[in-house]
C-alpha positions in Angstrom: -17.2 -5.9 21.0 -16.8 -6.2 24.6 -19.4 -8.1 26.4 -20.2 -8.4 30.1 -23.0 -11.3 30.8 -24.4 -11.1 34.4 -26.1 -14.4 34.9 -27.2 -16.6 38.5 -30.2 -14.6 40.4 -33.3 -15.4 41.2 -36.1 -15.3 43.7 -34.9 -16.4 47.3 -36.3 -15.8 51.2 -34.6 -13.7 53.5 -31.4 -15.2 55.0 -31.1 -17.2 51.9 -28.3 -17.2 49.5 -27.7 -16.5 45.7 -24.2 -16.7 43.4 -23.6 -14.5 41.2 -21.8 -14.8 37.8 -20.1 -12.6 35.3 -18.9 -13.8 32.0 -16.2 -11.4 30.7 -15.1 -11.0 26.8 -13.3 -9.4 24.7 -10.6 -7.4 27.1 -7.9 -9.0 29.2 -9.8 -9.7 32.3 -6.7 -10.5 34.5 -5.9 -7.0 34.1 -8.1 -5.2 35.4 -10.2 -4.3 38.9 -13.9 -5.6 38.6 -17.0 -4.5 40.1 -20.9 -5.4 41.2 -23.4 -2.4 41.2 -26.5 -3.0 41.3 -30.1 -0.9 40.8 -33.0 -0.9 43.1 -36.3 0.5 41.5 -36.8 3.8 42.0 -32.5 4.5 43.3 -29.5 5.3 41.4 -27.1 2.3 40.4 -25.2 1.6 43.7 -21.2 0.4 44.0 -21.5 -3.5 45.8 -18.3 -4.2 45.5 -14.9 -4.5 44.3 -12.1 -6.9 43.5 -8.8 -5.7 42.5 -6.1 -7.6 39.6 -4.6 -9.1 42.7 -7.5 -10.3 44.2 -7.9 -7.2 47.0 -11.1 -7.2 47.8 -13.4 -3.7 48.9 -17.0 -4.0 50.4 -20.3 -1.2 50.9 -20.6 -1.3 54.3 -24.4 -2.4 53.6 -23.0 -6.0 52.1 -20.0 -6.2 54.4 -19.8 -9.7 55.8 -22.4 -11.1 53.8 -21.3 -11.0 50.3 -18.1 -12.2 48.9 -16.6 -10.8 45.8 -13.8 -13.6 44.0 -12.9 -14.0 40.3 -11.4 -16.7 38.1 -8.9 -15.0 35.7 -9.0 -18.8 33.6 -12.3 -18.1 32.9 -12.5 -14.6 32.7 -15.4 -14.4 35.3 -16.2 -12.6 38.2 -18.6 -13.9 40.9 -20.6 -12.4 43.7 -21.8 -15.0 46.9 -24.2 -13.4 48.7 -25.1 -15.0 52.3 -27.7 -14.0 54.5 -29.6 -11.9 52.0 -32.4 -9.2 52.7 -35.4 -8.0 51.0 -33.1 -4.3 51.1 -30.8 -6.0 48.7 -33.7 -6.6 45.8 -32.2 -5.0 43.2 -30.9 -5.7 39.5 -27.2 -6.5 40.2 -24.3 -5.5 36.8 -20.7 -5.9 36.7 -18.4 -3.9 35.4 -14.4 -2.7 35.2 -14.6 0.7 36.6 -11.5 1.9 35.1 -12.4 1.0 31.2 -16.5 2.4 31.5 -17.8 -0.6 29.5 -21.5 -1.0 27.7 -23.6 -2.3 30.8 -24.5 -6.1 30.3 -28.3 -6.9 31.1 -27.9 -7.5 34.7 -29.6 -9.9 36.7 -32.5 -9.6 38.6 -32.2 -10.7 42.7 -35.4 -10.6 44.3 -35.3 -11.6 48.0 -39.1 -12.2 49.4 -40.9 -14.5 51.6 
């Protein structure tokens, strides 16, 4: 069964920095454009960003400049660097290949507080 394993957040202040990790299985990774959403309590799941088979990159304009999407088609991961974060961007943060509609992993939870 494909699997999707969001691991790597955390509890950090504002203007720190997390990295985020996704641990892809059972599909062909390389393949395919990969994703971050994430979910805020009380809002709807919420495109991050985007990272196509050839490593084109797409950002919401809310992250843009402050996250950085890259992957590692070796090792069938995705990762998410987020710089300079902000309590707006507490949220429970997936992965995901848009095009296939996978089972969402567990997610993992980013909470940015002083």
């Amino acid at each position: 069964q494909v699997q999707l394993v969001e691991s790597g957040g955390g509890l950090v202040q504002p203007g720190g920095s997390l990295r985020l990790s996704c641990a892809a299985s059972r599909f062909t990774f390389s393949r395919f454009s990969m994703s971050w959403f994430r979910s805020a309590p009380g809002k709807e799941r919420e495109w991050v960003a985007s990272i196509s088979n050839g490593g084109d990159t797409m950002y919401a304009d809310s992250v843009k400049g402050r996250f950085t999407i890259s992957r590692d088609n070796a090792k069938n991961t995705l990762f998410l660097q987020m710089d300079s974060l902000k309590p707006e961007d507490t949220a429970v943060y997936y992965c995901n290949a848009p095009v296939l509609q996978l089972p969402w992993g567990q997610g993992t939870q980013v909470t940015v507080s002083s």
